[in-house]
C-alpha positions as CSV (number, residue, x, y, z in Angstrom):
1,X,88.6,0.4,-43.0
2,X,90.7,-0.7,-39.8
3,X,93.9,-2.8,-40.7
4,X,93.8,-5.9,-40.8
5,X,96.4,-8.2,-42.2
6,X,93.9,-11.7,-42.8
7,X,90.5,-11.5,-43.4
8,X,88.2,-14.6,-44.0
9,X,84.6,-14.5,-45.5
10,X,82.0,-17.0,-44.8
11,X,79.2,-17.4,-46.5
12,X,76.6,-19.6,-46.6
13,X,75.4,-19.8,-50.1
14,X,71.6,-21.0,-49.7
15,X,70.5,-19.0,-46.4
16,X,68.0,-16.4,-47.8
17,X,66.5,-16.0,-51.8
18,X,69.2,-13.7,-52.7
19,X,72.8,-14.4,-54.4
20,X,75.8,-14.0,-52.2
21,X,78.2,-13.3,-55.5
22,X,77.7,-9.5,-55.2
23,X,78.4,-9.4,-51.4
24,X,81.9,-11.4,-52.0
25,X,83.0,-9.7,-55.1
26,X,82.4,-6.3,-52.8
27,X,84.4,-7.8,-50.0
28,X,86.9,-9.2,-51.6
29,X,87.7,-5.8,-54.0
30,X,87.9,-3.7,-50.6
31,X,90.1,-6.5,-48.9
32,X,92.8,-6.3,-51.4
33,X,92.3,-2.9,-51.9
34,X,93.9,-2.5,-48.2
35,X,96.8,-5.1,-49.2
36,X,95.5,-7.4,-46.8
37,X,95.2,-11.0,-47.7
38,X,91.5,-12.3,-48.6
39,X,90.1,-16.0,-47.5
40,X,87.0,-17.8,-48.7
41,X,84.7,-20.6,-46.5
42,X,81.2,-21.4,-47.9
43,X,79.2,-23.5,-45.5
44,X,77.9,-27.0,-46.5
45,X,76.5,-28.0,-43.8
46,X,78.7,-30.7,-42.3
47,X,81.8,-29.8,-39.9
48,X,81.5,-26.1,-40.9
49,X,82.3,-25.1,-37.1
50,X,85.5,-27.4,-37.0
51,X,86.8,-26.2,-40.3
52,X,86.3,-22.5,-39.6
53,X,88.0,-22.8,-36.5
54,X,91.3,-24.8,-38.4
55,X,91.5,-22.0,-40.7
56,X,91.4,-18.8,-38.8
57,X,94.0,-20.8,-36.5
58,X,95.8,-21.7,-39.6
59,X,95.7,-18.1,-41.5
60,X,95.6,-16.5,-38.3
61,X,92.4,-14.5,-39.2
62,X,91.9,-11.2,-37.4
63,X,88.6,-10.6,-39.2
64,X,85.9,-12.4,-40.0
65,X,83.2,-11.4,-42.2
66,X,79.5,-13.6,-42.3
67,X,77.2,-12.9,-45.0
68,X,74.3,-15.1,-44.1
69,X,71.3,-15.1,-41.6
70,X,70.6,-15.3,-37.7
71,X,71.5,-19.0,-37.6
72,X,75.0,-18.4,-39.9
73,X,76.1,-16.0,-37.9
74,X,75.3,-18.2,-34.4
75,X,77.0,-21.1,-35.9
76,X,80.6,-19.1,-36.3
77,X,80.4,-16.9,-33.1
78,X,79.9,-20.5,-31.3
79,X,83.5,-21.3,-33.4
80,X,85.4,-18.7,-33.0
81,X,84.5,-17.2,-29.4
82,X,87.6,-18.3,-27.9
83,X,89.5,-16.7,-30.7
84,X,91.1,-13.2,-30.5
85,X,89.1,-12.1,-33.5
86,X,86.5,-9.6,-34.6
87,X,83.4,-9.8,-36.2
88,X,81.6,-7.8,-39.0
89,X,78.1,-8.4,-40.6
90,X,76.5,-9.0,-43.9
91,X,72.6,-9.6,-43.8
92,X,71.9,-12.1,-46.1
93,X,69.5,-14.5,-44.5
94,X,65.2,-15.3,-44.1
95,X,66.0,-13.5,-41.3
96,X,68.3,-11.1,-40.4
97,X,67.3,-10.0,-36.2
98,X,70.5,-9.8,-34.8
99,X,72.0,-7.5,-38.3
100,X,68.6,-5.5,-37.9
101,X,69.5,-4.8,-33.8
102,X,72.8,-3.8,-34.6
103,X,71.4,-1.2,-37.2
104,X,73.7,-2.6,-40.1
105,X,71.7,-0.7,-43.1
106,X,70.7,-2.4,-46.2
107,X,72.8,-0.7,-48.8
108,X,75.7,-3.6,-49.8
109,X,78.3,-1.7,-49.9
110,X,77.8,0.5,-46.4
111,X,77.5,-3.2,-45.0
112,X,80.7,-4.2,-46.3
113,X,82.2,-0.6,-45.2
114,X,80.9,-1.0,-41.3
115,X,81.8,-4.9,-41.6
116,X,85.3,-4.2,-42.3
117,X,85.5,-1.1,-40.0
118,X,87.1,-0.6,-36.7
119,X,83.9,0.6,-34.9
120,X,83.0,-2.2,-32.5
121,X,81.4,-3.1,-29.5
122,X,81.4,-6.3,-26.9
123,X,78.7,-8.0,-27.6
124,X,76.9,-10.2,-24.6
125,X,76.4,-13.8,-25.8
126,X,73.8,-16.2,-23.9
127,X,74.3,-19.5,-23.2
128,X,70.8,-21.9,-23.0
129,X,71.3,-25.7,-22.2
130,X,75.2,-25.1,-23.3
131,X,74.2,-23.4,-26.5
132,X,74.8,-19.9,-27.7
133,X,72.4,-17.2,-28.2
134,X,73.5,-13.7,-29.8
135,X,69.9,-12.5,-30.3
136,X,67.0,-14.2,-29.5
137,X,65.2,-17.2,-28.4
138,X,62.0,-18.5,-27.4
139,X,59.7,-21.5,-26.8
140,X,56.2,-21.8,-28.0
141,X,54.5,-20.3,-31.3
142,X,57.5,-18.5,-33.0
143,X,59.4,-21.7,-32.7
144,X,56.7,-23.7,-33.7
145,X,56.7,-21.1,-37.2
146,X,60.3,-21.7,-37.9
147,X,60.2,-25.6,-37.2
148,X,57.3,-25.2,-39.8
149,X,59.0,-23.3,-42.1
150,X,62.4,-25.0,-42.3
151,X,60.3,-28.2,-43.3
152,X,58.9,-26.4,-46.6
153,X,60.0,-25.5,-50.2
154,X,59.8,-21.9,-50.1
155,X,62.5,-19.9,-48.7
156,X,62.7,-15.6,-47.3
157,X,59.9,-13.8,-46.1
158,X,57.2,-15.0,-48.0
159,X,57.8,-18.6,-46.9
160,X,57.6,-17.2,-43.3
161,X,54.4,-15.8,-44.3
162,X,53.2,-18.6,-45.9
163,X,53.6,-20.9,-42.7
164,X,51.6,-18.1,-40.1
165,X,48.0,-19.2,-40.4
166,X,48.4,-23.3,-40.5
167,X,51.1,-22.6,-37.5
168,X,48.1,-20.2,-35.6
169,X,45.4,-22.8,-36.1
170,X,47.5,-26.1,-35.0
171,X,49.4,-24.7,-32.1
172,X,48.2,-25.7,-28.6
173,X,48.2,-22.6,-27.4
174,X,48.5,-21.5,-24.5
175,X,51.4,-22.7,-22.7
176,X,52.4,-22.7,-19.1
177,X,56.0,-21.7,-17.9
178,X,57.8,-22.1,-14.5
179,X,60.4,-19.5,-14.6
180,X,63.1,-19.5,-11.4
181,X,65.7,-16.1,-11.3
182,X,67.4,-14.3,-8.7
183,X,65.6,-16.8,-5.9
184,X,62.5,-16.0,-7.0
185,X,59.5,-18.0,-8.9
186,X,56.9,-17.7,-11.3
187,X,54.2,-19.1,-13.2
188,X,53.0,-17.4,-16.6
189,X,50.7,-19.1,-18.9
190,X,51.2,-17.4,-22.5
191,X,51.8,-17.9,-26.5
192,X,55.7,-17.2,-25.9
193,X,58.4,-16.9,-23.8
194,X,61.2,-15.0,-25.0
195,X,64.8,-15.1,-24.3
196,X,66.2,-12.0,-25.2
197,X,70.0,-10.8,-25.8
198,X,68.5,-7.7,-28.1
199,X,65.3,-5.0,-28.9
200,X,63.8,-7.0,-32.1
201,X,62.9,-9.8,-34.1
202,X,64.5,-9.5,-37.6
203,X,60.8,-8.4,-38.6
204,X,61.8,-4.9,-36.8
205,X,59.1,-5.8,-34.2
206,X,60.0,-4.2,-30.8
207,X,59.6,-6.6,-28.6
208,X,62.3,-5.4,-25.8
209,X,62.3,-2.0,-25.9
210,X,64.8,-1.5,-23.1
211,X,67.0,-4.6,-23.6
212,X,70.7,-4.1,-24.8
213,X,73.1,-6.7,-26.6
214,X,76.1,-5.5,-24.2
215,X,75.0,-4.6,-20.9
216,X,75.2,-7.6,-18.6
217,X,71.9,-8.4,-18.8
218,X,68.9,-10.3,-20.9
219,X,65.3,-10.5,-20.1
220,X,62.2,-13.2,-20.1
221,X,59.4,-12.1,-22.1
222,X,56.7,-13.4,-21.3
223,X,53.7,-12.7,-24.5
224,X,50.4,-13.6,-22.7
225,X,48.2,-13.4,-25.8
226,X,47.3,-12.3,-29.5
227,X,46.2,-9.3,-30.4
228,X,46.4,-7.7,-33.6
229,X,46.5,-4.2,-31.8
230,X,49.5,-5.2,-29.2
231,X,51.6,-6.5,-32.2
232,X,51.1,-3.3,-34.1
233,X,52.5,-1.6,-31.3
234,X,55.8,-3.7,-31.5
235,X,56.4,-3.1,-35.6
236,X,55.9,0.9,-34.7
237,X,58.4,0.9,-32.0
238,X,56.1,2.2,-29.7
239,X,57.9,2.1,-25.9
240,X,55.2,1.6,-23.9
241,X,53.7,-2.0,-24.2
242,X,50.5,-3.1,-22.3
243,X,51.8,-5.5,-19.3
244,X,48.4,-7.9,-20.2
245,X,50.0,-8.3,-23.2
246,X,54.1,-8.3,-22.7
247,X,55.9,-9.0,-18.9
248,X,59.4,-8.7,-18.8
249,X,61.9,-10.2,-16.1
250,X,65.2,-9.0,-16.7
251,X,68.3,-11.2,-14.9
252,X,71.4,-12.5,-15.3
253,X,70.7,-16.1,-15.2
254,X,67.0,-18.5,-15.1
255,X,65.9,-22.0,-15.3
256,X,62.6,-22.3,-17.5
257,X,60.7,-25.3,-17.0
258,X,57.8,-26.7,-19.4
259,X,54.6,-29.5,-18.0
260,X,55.0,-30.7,-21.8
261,X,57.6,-30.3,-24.7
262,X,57.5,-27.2,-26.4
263,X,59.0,-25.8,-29.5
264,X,62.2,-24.2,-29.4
265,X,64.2,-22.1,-31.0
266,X,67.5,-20.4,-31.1
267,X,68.2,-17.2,-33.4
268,X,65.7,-18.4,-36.2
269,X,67.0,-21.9,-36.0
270,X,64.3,-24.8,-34.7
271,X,66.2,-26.7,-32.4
272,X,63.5,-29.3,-31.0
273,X,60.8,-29.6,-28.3
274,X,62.3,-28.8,-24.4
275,X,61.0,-29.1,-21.2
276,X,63.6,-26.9,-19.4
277,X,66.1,-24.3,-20.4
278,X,68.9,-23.5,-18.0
279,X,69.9,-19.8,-19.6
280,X,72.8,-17.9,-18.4
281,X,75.1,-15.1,-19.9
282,X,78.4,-14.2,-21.0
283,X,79.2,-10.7,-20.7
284,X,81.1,-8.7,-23.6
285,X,82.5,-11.9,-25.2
286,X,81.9,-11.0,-28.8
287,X,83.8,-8.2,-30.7
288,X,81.4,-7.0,-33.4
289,X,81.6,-4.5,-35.8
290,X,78.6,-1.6,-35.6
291,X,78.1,1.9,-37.6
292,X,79.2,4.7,-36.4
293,X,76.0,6.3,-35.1
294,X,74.8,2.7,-33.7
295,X,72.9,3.7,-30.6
296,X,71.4,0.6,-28.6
């Protein structure tokens, strides 16, 4: 464990179906353990950024631990960015993309051993209509999924699941994009378009085989169509993805512009419908803790 002299945990105690009690009684034992001093936020849902950031200005925090999902973990990198603070990772969310990227494993306590470690990297963070993006984003049928699922009962995977068919059969489908980069334009008519900081979605598809959290860069992907086969290809980390089915634009900065509103989303969480997204990034402006063997 690196040293650390403050540590606060956030939690948020209903992202996910499983209990966070474990993960905290870990983190805490190991904290004190070190003699460093142990802090405790759970999220509510109101003013959760504002009081984060009073108390690792008050405590003077130097690590901060997040045991939730995609949308948790957004919510307190937006807080904290500014702050001279590092970051380590406990999945415990529906979805967990961003923790799967990073290759945090799913044994508790190696979590809570990497999230408290000093093995970090400088993580890229995108910034889309002046909100942040640590993962990934996109407009169209995955959006219109979550924005489906956040307004039902059931929560994890199987909620997800539960929402795929009546999302498939009342999307409009397809939708046309106007993407402008590096001077250039195009049109793409598609299911999806992609913003992407990472490789996956926190389903372990592959989506961005060649894309890196902390090189500089984050690419446009651009999914033309369905097919059962293509996807397959994605969940089995296959490389080599058929252009009909995947284009990707890699850049540094784009405007995307919709004809109609069209579902949006920002690392898992439904934001609203859009009509343009101004995307730009951030380079190395996140200190994260990774395992030792991460390779990206």
């Amino acid at each position: 464990m690196a040293k650390f002299k403050e540590v606060l945990l956030v939690v948020n105690p209903i992202s996910g179906d499983i209990s966070k009690d474990k993960a905290q009684r870990q983190v805490e034992q190991e904290v004190k353990q070190h003699n460093a001093h142990f802090h405790l936020y759970k999220t509510t849902g109101e003013n959760d950024a504002e009081e984060i950031k009073e108390l690792v200005k008050e405590k003077e925090i130097d690590r901060l631990v997040i045991a939730g999902g995609d949308g948790t973990i957004n919510l307190v990198a937006d807080a904290v960015k500014d702050f001279d603070v590092s970051i380590g990772l406990i999945p415990a969310g529906s979805a967990n993309g961003l923790c799967t990227n990073l290759q945090i494993p799913q044994q508790l306590e190696q979590q809570v051993q990497i999230a408290l470690s000093d093995h970090c990297i400088e993580l890229d963070m995108l910034c889309l209509n002046e909100k942040i993006c640590l993962h990934l984003s996109d407009l169209g049928i995955n959006a219109e999924l979550i924005r489906n699922y956040e307004g039902s009962n059931i929560r994890g995977k199987f909620g997800y699941l539960l929402q795929t068919i009546p999302t498939l059969i009342k999307s409009e489908y397809p939708f046309e994009f106007r993407i402008e980069t590096d001077g250039k334009e195009f049109v793409r008519e598609g299911v999806l378009l992609g913003i992407a900081n990472a490789n996956k979605y926190g389903t372990g598809a592959n989506v961005n085989p060649e894309g890196k959290p902390n090189d500089g860069i984050f690419e446009i992907l651009v999914f033309k169509r369905l097919n059962f086969f293509d996807i397959l290809k994605t969940l089995r980390n296959e490389s080599r993805i058929d252009p009909e089915f995947l284009e990707t634009i890699p850049t540094t900065e784009a405007t995307i512009t919709c004809k109609q509103p069209i579902s949006f989303q920002i690392d898992g969480e439904f934001i609203g419908k859009e009509t343009k997204i101004d995307v730009s990034i951030i380079p190395q402006k996140l200190k994260v803790a990774v395992p030792v063997n991460y390779n990206p």
